[in-house]
DRENTI-65533 format. One line per 10 residues: number of its first residue (from 1); their letters; for each residue x, y, z of C-alpha. Coordinates in nm, 3 decimals. Example, Ala and Ser with C-alpha at 12.3 -4.5 7.8 and 13.67 -1.06 7.14 Angstrom:
2
1	as	1.230,-0.450,0.780  1.367,-0.106,0.714
% end
This chain:
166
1	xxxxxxxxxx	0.000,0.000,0.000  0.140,0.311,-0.066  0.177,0.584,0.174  0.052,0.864,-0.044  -0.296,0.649,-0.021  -0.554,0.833,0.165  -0.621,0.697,0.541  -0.897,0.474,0.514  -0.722,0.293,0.232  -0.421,0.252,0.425
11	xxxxxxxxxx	-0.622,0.161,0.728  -0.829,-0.131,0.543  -1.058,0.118,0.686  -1.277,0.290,0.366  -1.562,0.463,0.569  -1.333,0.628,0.853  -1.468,0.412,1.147  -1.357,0.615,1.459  -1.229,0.387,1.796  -1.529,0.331,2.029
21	xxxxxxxxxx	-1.454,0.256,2.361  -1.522,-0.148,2.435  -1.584,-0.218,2.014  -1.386,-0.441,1.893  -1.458,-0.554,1.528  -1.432,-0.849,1.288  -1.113,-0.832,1.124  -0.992,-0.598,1.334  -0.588,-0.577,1.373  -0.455,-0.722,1.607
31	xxxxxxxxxx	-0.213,-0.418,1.629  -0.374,-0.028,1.609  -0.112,0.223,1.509  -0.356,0.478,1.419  -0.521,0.618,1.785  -0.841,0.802,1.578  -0.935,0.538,1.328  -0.990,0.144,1.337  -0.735,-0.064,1.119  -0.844,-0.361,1.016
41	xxxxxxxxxx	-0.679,-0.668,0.820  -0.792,-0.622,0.478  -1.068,-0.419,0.309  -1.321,-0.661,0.317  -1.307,-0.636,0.694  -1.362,-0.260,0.667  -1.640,-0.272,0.414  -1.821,-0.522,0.627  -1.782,-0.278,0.953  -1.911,0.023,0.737
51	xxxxxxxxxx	-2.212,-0.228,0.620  -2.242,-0.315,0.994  -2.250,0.011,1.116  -2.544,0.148,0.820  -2.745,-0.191,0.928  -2.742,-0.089,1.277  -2.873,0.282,1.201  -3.160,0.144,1.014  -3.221,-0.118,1.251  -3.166,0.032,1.622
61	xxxxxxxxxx	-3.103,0.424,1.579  -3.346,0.710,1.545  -3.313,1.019,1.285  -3.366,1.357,1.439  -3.772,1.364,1.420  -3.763,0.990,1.589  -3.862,0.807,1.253  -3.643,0.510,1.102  -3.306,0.649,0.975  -3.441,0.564,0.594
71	xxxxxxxxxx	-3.318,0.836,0.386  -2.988,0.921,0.203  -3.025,1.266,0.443  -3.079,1.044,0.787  -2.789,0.782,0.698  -2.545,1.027,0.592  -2.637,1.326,0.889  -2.533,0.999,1.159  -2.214,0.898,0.957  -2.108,1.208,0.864
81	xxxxxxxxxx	-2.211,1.485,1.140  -2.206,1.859,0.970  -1.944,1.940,1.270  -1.709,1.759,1.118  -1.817,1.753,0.730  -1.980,1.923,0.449  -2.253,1.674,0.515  -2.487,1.889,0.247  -2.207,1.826,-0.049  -2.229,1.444,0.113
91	xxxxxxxxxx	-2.552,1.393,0.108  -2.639,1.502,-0.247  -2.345,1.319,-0.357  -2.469,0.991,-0.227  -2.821,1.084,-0.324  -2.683,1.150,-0.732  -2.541,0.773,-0.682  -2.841,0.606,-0.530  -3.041,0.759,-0.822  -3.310,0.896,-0.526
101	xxxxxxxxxx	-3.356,1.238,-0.341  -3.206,1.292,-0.045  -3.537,1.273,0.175  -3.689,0.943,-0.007  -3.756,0.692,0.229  -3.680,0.411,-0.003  -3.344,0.313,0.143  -3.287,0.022,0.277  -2.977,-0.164,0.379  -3.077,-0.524,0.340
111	xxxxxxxxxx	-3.110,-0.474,-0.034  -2.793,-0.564,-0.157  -2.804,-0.310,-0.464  -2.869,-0.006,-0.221  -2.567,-0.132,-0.002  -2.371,-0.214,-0.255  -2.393,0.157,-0.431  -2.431,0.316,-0.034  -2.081,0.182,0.065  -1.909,0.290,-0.288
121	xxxxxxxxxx	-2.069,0.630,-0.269  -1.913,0.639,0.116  -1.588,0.540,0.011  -1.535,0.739,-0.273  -1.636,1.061,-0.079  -1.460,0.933,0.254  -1.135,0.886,0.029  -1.167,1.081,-0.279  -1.159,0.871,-0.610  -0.996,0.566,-0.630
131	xxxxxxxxxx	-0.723,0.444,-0.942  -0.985,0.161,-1.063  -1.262,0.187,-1.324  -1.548,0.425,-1.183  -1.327,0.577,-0.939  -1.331,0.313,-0.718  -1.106,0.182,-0.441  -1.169,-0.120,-0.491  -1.351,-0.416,-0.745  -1.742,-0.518,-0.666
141	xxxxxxxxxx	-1.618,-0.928,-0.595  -1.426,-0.741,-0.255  -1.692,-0.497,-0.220  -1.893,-0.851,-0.273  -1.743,-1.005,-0.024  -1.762,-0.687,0.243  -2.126,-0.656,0.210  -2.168,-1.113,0.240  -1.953,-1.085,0.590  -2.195,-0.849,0.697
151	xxxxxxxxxx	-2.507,-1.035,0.578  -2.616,-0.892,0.312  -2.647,-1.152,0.017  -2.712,-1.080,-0.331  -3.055,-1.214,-0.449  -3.200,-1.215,-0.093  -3.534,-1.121,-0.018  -3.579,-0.793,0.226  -3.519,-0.935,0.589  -3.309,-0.947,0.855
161	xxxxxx	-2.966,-1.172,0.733  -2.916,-1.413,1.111  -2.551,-1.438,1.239  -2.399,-1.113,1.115  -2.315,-0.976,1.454  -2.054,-0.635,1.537
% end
């Protein structure tokens, strides 16, 4: 990996996952030499925390007017607070990827399209574009295999993928 890469490339780490106190992830390194941002062993470790992490704010989180965090707006307002990002440039980013407006509630997490196109929308904003086709950071069969470590499956119906735990 070159050094030049941005963080969250060099971090196996594409969505910027901060350290929480008492999380430890999947495919986590053993060893963290960066004291702001989880590293973990590869990317399809970090893909599957950034899938993990958008599954849980659908699931078990609130958006601001206590509905289900559904929208392009909701997700990307949690992951990306406007304290710390342009989260308006973010969100109409990811919304020009998904194809939707930012305040559809059509999004959902469990459909492996949307979280396919979700997580490369994060990680090309998170890093900036990438050297392959598209921009990207890396090729759909790792962002494949991210997305199938967190349980999301391609061809599955809508519902809740068992044994895909933090």
């Amino acid at each position: 990996m070159r050094p030049q890469n941005p963080r969250g490339i060099r971090n196996f780490n594409p969505g910027n996952i901060r350290h929480a106190q008492g999380v430890r992830w999947q495919g986590q390194a053993e060893v963290q030499t960066d004291s702001a941002f989880v590293q973990f062993n590869g990317p399809r470790w970090g893909i599957r925390a950034l899938a993990r992490v958008l599954i849980t704010y659908q699931d078990k989180r609130r958006a601001g007017d206590g509905s289900q965090i559904d929208t392009v707006r909701e997700i990307i307002e949690r992951w990306a607070p406007p304290n710390e990002n342009d989260t308006k440039a973010y969100v109409a980013t990811v919304s020009r990827v998904l194809g939707i407006g930012p305040d559809d509630a059509v999004v959902d997490v469990y459909n492996f399209e949307t979280m396919r196109d979700l997580v490369v929308a994060i990680i090309r904003h998170e890093n900036g574009p990438g050297p392959l086709p598209e921009g990207l950071w890396y090729g759909y069969p790792i962002i494949s295999d991210g997305l199938q470590l967190a349980g999301i499956v391609r061809g599955a119906q809508h519902g809740r993928q068992a044994g895909a735990p933090a």
